[in-house]
C-alpha positions in Angstrom: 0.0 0.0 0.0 2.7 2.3 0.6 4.2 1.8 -2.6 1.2 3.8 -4.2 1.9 7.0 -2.5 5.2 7.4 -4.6 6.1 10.0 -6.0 5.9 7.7 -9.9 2.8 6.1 -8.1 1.3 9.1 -7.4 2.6 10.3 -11.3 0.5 7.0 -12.4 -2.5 7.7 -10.5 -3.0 11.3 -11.5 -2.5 10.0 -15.4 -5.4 7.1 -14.7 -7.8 10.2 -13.3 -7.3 12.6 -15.9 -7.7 9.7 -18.4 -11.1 8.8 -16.4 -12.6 12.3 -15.8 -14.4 12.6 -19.3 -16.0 8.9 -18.8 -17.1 10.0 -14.8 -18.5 13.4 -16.4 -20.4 12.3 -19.7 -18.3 14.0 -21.8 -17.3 12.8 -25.5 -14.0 11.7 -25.6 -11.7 12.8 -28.6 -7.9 13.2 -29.6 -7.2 16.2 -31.1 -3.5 16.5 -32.2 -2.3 20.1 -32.6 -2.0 19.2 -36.7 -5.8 18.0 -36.7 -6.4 21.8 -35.4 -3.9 23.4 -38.3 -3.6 21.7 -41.3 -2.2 22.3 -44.2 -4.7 22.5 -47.2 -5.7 25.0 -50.3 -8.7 27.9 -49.6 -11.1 29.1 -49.5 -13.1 27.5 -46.7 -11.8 24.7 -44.6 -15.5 23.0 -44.5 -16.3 23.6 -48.0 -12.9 22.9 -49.9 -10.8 21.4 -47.8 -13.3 19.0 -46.1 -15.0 17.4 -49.1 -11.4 17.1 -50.3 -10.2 15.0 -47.5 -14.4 13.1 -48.1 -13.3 12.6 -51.7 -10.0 10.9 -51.0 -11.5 8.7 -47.7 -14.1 8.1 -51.0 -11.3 6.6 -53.2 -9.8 4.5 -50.6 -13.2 2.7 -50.8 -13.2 2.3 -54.6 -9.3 1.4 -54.5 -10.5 -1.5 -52.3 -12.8 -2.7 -54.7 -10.8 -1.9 -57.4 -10.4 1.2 -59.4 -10.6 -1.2 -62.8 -14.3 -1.8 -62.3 -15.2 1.6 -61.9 -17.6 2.5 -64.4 -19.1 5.8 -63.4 -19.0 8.3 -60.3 -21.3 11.5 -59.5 -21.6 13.5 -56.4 -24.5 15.0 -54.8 -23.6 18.2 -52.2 -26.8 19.2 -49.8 -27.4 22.0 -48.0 -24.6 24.3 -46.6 -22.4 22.8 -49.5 -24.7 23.1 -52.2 -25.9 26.6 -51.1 -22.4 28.3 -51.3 -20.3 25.6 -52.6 -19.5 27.5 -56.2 -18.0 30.2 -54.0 -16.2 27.7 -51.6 -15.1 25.8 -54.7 -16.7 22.7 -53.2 -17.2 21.3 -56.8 -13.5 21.7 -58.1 -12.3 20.3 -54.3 -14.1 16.7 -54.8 -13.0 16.7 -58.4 -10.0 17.1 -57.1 -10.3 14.6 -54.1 -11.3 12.0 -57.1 -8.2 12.7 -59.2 -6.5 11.5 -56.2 -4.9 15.0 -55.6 -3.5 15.9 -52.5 -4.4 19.3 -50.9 -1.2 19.5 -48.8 0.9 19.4 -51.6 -0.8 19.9 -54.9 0.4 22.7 -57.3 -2.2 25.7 -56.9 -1.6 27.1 -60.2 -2.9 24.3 -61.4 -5.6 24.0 -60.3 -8.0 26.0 -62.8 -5.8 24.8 -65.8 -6.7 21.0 -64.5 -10.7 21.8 -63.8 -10.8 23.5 -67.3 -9.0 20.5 -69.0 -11.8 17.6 -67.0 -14.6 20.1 -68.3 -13.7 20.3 -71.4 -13.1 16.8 -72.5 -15.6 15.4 -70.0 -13.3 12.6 -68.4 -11.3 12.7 -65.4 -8.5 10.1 -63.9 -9.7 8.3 -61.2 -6.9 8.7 -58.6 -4.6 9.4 -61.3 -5.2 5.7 -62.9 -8.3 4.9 -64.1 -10.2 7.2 -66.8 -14.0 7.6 -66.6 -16.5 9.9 -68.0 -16.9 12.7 -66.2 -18.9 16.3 -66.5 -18.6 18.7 -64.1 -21.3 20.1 -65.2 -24.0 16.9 -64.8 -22.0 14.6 -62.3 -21.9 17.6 -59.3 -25.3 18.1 -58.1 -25.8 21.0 -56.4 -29.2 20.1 -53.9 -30.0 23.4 -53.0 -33.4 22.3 -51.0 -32.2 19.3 -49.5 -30.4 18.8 -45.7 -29.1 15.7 -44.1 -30.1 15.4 -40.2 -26.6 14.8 -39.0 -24.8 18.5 -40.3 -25.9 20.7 -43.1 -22.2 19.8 -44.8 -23.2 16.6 -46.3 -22.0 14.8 -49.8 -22.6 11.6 -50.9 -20.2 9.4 -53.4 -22.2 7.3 -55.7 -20.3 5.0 -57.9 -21.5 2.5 -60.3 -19.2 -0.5 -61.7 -19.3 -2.7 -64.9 -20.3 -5.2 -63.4 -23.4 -4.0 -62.6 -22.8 -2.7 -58.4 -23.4 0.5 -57.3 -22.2 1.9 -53.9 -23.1 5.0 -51.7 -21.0 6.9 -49.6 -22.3 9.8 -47.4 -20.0 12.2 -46.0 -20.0 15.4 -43.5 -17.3 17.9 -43.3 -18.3 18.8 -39.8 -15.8 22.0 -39.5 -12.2 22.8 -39.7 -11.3 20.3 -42.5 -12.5 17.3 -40.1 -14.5 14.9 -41.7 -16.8 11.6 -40.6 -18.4 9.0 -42.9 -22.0 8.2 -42.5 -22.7 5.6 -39.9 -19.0 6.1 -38.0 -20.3 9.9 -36.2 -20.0 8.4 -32.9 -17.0 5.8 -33.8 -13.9 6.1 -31.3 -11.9 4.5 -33.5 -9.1 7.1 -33.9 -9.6 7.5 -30.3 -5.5 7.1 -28.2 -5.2 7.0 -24.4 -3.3 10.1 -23.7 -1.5 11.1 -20.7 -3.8 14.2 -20.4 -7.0 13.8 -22.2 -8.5 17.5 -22.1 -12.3 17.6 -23.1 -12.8 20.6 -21.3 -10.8 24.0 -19.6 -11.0 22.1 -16.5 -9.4 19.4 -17.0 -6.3 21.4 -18.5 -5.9 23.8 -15.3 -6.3 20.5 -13.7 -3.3 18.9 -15.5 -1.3 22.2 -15.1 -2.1 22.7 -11.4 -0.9 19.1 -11.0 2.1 18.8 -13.5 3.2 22.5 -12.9 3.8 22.6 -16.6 1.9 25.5 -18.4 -0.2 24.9 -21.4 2.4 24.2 -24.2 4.1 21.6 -21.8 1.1 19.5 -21.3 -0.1 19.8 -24.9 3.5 18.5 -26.2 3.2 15.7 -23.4 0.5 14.6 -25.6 1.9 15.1 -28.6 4.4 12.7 -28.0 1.6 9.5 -27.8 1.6 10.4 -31.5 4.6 10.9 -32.3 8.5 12.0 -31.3 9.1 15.6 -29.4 11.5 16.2 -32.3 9.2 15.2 -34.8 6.4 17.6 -33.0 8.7 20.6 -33.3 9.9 20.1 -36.9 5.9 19.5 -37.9 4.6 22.7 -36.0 7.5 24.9 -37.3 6.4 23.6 -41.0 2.8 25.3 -40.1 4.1 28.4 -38.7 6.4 28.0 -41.8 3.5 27.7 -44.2 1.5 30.8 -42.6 4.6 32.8 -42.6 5.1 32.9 -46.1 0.9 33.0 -46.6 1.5 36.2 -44.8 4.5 37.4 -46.8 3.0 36.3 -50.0 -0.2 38.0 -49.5 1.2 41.1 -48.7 3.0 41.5 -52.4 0.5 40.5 -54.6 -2.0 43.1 -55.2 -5.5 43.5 -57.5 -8.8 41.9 -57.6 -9.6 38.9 -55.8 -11.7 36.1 -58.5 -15.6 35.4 -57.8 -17.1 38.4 -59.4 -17.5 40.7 -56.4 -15.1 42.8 -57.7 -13.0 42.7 -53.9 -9.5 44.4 -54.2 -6.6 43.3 -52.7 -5.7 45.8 -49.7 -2.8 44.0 -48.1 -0.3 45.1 -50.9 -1.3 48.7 -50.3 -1.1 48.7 -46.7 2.7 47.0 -47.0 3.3 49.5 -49.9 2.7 52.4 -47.7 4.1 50.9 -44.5 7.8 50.3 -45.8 7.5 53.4 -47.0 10.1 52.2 -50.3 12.6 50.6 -47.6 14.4 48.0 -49.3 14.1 44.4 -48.6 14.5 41.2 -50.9 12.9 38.1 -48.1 10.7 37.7 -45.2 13.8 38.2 -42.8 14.7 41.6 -44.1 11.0 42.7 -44.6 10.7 41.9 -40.9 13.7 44.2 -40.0 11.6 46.8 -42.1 8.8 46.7 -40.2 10.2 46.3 -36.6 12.7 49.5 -38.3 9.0 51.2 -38.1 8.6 51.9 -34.4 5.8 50.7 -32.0 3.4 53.3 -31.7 -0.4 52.1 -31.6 -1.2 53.3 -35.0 1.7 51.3 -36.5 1.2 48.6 -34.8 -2.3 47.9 -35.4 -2.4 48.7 -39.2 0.8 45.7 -39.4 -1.3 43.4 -37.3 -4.7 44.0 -40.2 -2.3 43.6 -43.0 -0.7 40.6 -41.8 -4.8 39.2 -41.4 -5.8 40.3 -44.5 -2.6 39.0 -46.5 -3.8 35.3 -45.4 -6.5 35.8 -46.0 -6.9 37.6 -49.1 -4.3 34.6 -50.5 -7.1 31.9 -49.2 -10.0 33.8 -51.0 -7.5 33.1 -54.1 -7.5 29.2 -53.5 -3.5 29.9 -52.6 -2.2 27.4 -49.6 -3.1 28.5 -46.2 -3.4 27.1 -42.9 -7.1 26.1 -41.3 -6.4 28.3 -37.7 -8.7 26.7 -37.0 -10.3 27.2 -39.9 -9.8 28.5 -43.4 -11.9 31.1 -43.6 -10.5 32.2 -40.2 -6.8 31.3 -41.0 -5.6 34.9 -40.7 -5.8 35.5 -37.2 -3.5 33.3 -35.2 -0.9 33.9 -38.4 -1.2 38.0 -37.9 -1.7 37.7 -34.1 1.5 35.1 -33.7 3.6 37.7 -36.3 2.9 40.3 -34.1 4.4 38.9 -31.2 7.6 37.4 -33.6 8.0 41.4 -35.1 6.7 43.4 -31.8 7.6 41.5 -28.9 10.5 39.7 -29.7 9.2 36.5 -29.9 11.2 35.4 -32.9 12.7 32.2 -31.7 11.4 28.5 -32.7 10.7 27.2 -29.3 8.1 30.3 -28.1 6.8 30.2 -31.6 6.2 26.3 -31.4 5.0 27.1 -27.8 2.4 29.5 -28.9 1.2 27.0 -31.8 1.0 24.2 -28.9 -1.3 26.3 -26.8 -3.1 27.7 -29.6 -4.6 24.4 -30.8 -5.5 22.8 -27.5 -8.0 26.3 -26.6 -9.3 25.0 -30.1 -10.0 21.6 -29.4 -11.2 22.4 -26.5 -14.3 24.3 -28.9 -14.2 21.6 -30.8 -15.3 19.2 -28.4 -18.0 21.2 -26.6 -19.5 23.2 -29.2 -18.3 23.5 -33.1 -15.6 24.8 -35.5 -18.2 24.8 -38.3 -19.7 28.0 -39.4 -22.7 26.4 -41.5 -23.5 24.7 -37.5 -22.2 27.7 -35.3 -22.3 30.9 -37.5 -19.0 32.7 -37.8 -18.6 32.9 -33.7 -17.1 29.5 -34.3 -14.5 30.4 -36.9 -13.2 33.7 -36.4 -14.7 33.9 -32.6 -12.5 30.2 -32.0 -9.6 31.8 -34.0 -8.9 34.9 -31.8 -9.9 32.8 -28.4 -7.1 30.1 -29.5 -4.9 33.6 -30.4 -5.2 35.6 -27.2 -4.8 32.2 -25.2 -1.7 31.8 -26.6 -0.4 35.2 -26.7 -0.9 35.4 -23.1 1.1 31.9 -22.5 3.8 33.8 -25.0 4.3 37.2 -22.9 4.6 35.4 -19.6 0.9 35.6 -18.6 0.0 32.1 -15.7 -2.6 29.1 -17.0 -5.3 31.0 -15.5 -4.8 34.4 -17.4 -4.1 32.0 -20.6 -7.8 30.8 -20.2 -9.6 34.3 -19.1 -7.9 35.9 -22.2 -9.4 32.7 -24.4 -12.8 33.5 -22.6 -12.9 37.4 -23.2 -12.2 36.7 -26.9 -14.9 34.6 -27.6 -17.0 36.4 -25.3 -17.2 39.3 -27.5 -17.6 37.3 -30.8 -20.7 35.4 -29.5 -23.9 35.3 -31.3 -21.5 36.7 -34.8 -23.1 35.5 -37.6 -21.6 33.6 -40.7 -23.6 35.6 -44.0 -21.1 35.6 -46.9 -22.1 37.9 -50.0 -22.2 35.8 -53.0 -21.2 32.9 -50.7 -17.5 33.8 -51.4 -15.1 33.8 -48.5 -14.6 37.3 -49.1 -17.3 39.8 -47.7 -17.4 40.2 -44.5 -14.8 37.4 -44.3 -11.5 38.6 -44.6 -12.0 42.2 -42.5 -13.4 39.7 -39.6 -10.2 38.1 -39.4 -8.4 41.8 -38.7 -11.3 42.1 -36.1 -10.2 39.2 -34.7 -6.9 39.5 -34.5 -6.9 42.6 -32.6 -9.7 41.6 -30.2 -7.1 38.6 -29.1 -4.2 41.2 -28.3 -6.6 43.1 -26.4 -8.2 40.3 -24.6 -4.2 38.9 -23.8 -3.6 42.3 -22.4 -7.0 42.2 -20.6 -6.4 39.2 -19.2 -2.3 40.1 -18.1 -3.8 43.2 -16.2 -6.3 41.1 -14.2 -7.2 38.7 -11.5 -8.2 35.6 -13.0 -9.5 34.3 -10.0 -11.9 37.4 -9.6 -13.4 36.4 -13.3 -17.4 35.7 -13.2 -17.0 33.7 -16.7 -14.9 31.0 -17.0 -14.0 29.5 -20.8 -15.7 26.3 -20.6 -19.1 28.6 -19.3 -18.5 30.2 -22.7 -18.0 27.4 -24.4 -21.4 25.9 -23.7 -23.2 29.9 -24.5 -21.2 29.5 -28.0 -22.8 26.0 -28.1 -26.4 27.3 -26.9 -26.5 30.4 -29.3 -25.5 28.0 -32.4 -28.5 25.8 -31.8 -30.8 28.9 -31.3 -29.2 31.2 -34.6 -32.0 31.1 -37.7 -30.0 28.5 -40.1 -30.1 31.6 -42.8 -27.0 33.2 -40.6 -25.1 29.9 -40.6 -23.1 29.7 -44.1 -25.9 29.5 -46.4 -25.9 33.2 -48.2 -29.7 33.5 -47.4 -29.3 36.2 -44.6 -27.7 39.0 -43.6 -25.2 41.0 -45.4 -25.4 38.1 -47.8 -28.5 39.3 -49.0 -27.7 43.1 -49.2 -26.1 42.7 -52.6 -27.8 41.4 -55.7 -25.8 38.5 -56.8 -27.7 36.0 -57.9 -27.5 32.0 -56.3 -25.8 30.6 -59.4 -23.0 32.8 -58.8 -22.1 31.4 -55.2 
């Protein structure tokens, strides 16, 4: 008996209860890996494009079991949120992608009108890049404007017919953030891994970093490590900060219209233009000395920190490569907010950048399990709303701020995003899209500094408590704010439904 009370006993108990909580509580377990919250994909909308995507290549898998020889025909039908603004989200080119066999991570963007144009045109399309069928864009994506599956209003379904007569269906839902489950598997565990901290809610991780004494970075990377190597964690997490940096940079030098007919320009270029002021600079690196050469007065500051949200996000309205933070249509506002720390508060170092990514993905798990990341479910409060929680979280991990101020700034953000409604004109990731992610951005700085000037303990709204109001106010919003272009500013313009 005494042999429990040891100081690895006690280690070994405390991992058994944390592992237990969610089953004692009622709480759906999941294991979210800080690259299931950012991944890696192509724009414009991490539910729309990337999602489907990801369906259409979980699809093929299927078909490759069967074998790809006996494929004779494939269509896909998109319901509700999908079909309602998928021209705009490029839904349609994303599965024929997915079906091609393309891979979203790593697949040439410039290519990717030249290859839609080319299956169009001559009206067949390789099948994972192997088998040729017929295939018209135009006939074999159906768009089912008036039709909504129960389980989430992101639904596809993979029909395929072989020679020899067979013919399969496969239903899909892209329930937010680029995560995706098949029809029949919503409730599987089956990806589910025993971690050493499983954190379903806030609790649990102030628990685990009350009893480790690691802050949230250090527990997060604990868990990483189930998964894979601490090595490994660090060189994948500085690829995503990687990828978003040169979003950033990237979308900051290219200027004019953005495509979908809205006639949108470009403002990022601008801004840069006239904050270098004609400095010289040939690469990120030297465009950073530029604009820390710049000063730090508020005016500066904050124009740097919209034109580093914009630039992402004006690149993902141009199906360039972004990051889903948590989402895509969000991605700019953990990219501008972590750049600001990296250019303002000399945070330019690989372990505090890794350390902000870290803590930055658990506060949007944590979301993800008790509420949504999907706008066409939760309205926009859970895309950019998540985004600047998960941003002011880990900015106030990043400027020294405890566990408890980490959480209060994660609750102010998303405090003062509830109820923010998801009503994009011409269902294009564009208006009032890309100026929310500069919105949220800056209402994550403010909240970090909030939060460092405060008494956590003296809060009256803790995160999780805001968490379930996010929750409650997505099941009570009108389904015309949640991603479908029927409401809101989405109906102030006169664009007409065929040109979502």
């Amino acid at each position: 008996m005494g042999q429990l009370f040891t100081i690895p006993g006690s280690i070994a108990f405390l991992t058994f209860a944390f592992w237990l909580i969610p089953y004692l509580c009622g709480v759906k377990k999941e294991s979210i890996s800080v690259f299931d919250i950012f991944k890696i994909g192509i724009g414009p909308s991490s539910s729309h494009t990337l999602g489907p995507w990801r369906a259409a290549l979980r699809f093929i898998d299927t078909l490759k079991a069967r074998g790809l020889d006996g494929v004779l025909s494939v269509r896909v039908l998109l319901y509700g949120s999908l079909a309602k603004t998928g021209k705009g989200h490029g839904t349609d080119v994303a599965v024929i992608l997915g079906l091609c066999g393309e891979d979203p991570v790593t697949f040439d963007v410039n290519e990717i009108t030249p290859r839609i144009e080319s299956i169009s045109e001559n009206k067949k399309l390789l099948l994972n890049g192997e088998r040729e069928i017929n295939f018209d864009p135009a006939v074999d994506v159906v768009f089912l404007f008036d039709e909504s599956l129960p389980f989430h209003p992101n639904a596809l379904t993979f029909l395929c017919s072989f020679k020899n007569g067979d013919e399969i269906a496969e239903t899909w839902y892209s329930i937010g953030g680029g995560f995706v489950v098949k029809e029949g598997e919503e409730d599987d565990n089956e990806g589910f891994v025993h971690l050493p901290y499983p954190i379903e809610k806030a609790e649990y991780l102030l628990a685990a970093c009350e009893k480790t004494g690691m802050d949230i970075s250090g527990v997060v990377m604990e868990n990483e490590k189930v998964w894979r190597p601490e090595q490994e964690v660090k060189t994948g997490v500085l690829r995503i900060w990687e990828t978003m940096r040169d979003c950033i940079y990237r979308g900051a030098h290219i200027g004019g219209m953005l495509p979908g007919g809205l006639q949108v320009t470009r403002r990022a270029f601008e801004i840069n233009k006239t904050l270098t002021d004609g400095k010289p600079y040939s690469n990120y690196n030297e465009w950073l000395d530029v604009i820390r050469s710049g000063g730090e007065s508020f005016k500066y500051t904050l124009d740097w920190v919209s034109c580093f949200a914009l630039a992402v996000n004006e690149e993902n309205a141009s199906f360039s490569r972004v990051v889903t933070a948590p989402t895509n249509g969000a991605a700019g506002v953990v990219p501008a907010v972590l750049l600001y720390f990296i250019a303002f508060c000399n945070g330019n170092d690989n372990e505090r950048i890794i350390k902000f990514l870290l803590t930055a993905s658990e506060i949007g798990s944590i979301f993800k399990k008790g509420a949504t990341l999907s706008a066409a479910m939760g309205g926009c409060q859970a895309e950019i709303g998540v985004s600047s929680s998960m941003a002011a979280g880990a900015l106030t991990e990043a400027l020294g701020g405890t566990v408890q101020q980490c959480l209060m700034a994660a609750e102010i953000a998303m405090e003062h995003h509830l109820g923010l409604t998801c009503d994009p004109v011409g269902g294009l990731v564009q208006v009032p899209c890309i100026e929310r992610n500069t919105m949220g951005a800056i209402k994550a700085i403010t909240a970090a500094q909030l939060a460092l000037q405060s008494n956590p303990e003296k809060a009256r709204i803790s995160l999780d408590a805001v968490v379930n109001t996010m929750w409650e106010t997505a099941l009570d919003m009108d389904h015309k704010y949640k991603e479908t272009a029927e409401g809101g500013l989405a109906v102030q313009l006169p664009i007409s439904l065929s040109e979502c």
